[in-house]
C-alpha positions as CSV (number, residue, x, y, z in Angstrom):
1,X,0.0,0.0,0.0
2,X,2.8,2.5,0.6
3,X,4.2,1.6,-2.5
4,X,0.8,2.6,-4.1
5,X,0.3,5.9,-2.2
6,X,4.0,6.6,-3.3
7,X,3.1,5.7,-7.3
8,X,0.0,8.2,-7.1
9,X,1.8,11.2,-5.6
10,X,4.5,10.8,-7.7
11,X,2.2,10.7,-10.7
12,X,0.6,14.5,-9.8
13,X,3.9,15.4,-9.2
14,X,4.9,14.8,-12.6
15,X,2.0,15.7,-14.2
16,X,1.7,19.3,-12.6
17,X,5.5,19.6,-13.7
18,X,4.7,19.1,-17.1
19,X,6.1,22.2,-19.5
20,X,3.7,24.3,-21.6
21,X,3.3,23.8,-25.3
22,X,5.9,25.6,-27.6
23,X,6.1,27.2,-30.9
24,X,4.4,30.6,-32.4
25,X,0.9,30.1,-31.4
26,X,-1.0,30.2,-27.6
27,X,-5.0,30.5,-26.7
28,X,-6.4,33.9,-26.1
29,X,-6.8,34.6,-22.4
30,X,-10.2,35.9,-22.9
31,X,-12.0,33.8,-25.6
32,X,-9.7,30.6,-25.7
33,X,-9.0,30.8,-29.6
34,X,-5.7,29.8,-31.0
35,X,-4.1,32.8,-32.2
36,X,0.0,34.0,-32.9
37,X,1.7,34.8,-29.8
38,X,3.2,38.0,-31.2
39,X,-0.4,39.6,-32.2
40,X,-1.2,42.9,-30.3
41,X,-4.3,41.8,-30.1
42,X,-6.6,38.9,-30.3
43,X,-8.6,39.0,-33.8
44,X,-11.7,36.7,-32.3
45,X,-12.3,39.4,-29.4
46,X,-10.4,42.2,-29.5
47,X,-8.5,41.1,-26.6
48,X,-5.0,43.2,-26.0
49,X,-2.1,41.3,-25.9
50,X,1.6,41.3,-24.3
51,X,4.1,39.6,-23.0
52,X,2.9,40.2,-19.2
53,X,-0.6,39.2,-20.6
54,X,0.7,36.1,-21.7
55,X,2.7,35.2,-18.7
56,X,-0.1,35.8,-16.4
57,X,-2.6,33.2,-18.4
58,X,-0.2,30.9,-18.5
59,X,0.6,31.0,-14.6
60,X,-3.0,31.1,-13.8
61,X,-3.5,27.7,-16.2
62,X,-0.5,25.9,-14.2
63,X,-1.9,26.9,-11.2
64,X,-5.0,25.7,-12.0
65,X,-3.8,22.1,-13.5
66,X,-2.1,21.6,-10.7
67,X,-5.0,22.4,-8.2
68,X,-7.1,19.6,-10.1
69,X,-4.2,17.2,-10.0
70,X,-3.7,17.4,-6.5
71,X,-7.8,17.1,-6.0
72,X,-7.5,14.0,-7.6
73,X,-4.3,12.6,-6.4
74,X,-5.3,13.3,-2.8
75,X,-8.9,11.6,-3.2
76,X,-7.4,8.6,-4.9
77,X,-5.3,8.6,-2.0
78,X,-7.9,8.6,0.8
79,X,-9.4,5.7,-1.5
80,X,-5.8,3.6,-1.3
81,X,-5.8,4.3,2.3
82,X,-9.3,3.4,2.9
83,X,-9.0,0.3,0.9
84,X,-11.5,1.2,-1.5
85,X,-9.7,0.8,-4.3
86,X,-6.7,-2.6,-4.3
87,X,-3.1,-1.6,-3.1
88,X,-2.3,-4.8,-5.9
89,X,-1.5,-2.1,-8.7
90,X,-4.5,-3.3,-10.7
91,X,-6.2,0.0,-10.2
92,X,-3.3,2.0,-9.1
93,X,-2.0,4.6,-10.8
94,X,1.7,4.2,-12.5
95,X,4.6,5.7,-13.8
96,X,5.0,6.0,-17.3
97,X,5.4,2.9,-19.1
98,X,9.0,2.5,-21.0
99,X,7.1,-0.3,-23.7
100,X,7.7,2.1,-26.9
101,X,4.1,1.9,-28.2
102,X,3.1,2.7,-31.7
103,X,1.7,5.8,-31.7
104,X,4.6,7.5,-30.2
105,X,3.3,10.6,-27.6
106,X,6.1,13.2,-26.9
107,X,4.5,15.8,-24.4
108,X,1.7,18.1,-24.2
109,X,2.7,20.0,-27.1
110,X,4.7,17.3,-29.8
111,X,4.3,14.0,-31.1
112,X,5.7,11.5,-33.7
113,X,4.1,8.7,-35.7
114,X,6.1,5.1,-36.4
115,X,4.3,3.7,-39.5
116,X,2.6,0.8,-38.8
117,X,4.7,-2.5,-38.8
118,X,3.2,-4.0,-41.2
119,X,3.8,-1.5,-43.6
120,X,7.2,-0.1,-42.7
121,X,8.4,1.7,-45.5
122,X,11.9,2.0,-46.8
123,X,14.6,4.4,-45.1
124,X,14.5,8.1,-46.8
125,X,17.6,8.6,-48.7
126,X,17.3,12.0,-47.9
127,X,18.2,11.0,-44.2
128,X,22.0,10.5,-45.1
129,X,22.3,11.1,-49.0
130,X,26.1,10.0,-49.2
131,X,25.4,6.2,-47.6
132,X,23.1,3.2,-48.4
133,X,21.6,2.6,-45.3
134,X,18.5,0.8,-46.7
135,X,19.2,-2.8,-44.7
136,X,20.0,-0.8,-41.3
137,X,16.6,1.1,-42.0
138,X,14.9,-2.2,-41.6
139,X,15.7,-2.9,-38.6
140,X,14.5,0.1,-36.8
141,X,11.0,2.1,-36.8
142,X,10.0,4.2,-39.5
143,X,7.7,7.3,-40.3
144,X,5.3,7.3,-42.8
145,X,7.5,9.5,-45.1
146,X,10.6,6.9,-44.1
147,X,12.5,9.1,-41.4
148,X,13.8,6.8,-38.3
149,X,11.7,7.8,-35.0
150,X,14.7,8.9,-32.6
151,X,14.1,9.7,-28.6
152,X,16.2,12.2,-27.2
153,X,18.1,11.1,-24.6
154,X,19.4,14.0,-22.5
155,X,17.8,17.3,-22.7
156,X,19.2,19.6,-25.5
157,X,18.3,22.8,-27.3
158,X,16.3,22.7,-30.6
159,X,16.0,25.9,-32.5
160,X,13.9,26.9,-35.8
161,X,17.0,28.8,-37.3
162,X,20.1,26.1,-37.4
163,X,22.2,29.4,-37.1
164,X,20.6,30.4,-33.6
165,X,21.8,27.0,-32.0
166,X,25.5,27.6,-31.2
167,X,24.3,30.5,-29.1
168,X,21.8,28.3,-27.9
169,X,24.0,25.4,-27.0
170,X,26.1,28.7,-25.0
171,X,23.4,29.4,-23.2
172,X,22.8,25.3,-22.3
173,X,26.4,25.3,-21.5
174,X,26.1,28.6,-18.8
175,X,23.4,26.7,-17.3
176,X,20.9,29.2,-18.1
177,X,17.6,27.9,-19.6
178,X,16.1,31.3,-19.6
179,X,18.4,32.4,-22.1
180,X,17.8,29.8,-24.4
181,X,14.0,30.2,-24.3
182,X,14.2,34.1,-25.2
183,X,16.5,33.1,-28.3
184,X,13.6,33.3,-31.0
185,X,12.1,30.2,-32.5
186,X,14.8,27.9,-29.6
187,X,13.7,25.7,-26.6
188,X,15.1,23.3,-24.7
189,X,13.8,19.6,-25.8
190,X,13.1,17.5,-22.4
191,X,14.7,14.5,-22.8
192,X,12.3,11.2,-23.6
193,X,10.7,13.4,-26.3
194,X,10.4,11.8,-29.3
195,X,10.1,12.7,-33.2
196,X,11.4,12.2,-36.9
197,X,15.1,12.6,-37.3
198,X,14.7,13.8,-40.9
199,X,18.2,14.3,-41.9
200,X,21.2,13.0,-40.0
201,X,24.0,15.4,-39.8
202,X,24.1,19.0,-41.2
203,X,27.0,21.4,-41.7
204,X,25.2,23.0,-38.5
205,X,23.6,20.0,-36.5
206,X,20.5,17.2,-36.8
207,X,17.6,17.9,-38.5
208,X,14.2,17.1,-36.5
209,X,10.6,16.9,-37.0
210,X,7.9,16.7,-35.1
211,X,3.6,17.1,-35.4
212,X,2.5,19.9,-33.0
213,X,-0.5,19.4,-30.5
214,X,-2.4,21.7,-33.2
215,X,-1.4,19.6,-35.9
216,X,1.2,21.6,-37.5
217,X,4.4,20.2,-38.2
218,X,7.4,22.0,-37.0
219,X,11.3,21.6,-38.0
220,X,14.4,21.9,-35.5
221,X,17.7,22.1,-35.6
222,X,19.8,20.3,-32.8
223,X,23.3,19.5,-32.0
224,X,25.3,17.0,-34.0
225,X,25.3,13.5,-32.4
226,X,28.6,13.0,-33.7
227,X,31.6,11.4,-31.7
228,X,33.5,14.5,-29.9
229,X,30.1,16.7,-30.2
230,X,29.1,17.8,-26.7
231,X,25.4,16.0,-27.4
232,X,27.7,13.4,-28.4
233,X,24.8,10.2,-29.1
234,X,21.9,12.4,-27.5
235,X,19.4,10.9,-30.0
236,X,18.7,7.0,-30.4
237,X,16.5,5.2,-32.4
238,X,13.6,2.5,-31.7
239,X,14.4,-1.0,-32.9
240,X,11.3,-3.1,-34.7
């Protein structure tokens, strides 16, 4: 049973720790609709917009996530205690499992699609031009469009503009997340995300997509995996 109380609280934990989606776009404060982060003003409603406007919704949403979560994690825990529900795990809330499923969920705000294995289709040359790499592609999972689904390891920065990322990986470096979040079009990708690796090594980095919780699909730039590379193997691939 302790073991089970333990499981649930560290569930709310994680889940009120959870980042907020990134990327140009964010729900008006007022009238909820999904609009550009840098608009003046909300085009639904009218509603004015800054960057203190936008920090203040998005504190008010975490506070409020993380009121429910703890409603909920605390009443499932009376339940545990009470014997209501079985200590047995059966019922219990859990960690996150580490079974790689097919559909592949990232976070709140990205996701990546393995075809399915059935139809796995053959590696993009586009993913390393200069070698043949079509029997290792079969041996690991595929997108749709033929792009190995990679996991990122380690935390690292990721930024729209490959040329914004050795300032990025500076400000990684220093320690400093802030910094790397007020870089435009860079964040910091939390480690167990997943996504398409679309291109294996630039004269800059990796190339990365991933599908947005909107449904848009975005492209990074991150560090070069490359032996003697500081991110040295940060991305790895999913076996069939």
């Amino acid at each position: 049973m302790q073991e089970t109380a333990f499981t649930i609280v560290y569930m709310v934990e994680t889940a009120s720790s959870v980042q907020p989606e990134f990327g140009k776009r964010g729900r008006c404060p007022t009238c909820k609709r999904l609009i550009s982060l840098s608009a003046p003003s909300c085009p639904n409603c009218g509603q004015v917009l800054s960057s203190e406007i936008w920090e203040r919704s998005e504190q008010k949403r975490i506070r409020r996530g993380r009121g429910i979560l703890l409603l909920v994690g605390a009443t499932l825990l009376v339940l545990v205690l009470k014997g209501i529900l079985p200590s047995d795990g059966r019922y219990a809330a859990r960690a996150p499992s580490t079974e790689t499923p097919n559909y592949l969920t990232v976070t709140t705000f990205a996701q990546a699609v393995a075809a399915p294995a059935t139809n796995q289709p053959a590696i993009s040359q586009r993913y390393r031009p200069d070698h043949d790499l079509a029997e290792w592609g079969r041996t690991i999972k595929l997108s749709s469009a033929g792009y190995p689904i990679a996991v990122a390891v380690r935390d690292a920065p990721i930024c729209q503009n490959p040329y914004s990322l050795v300032e990025a990986m500076d400000a990684m470096k220093a320690n400093e997340p802030v910094w790397v979040n007020r870089i435009i079009g860079c964040t910091i990708l939390r480690a167990g995300s997943v996504m398409e690796w679309t291109v294996q090594s630039t004269d800059l980095g990796v190339e990365i997509r991933m599908t947005m919780s909107d449904g848009s699909r975005e492209t990074y730039y991150g560090p070069d995996t490359g032996a003697g590379s500081d991110y040295e193997n940060w991305l790895g691939v999913y076996n069939r």
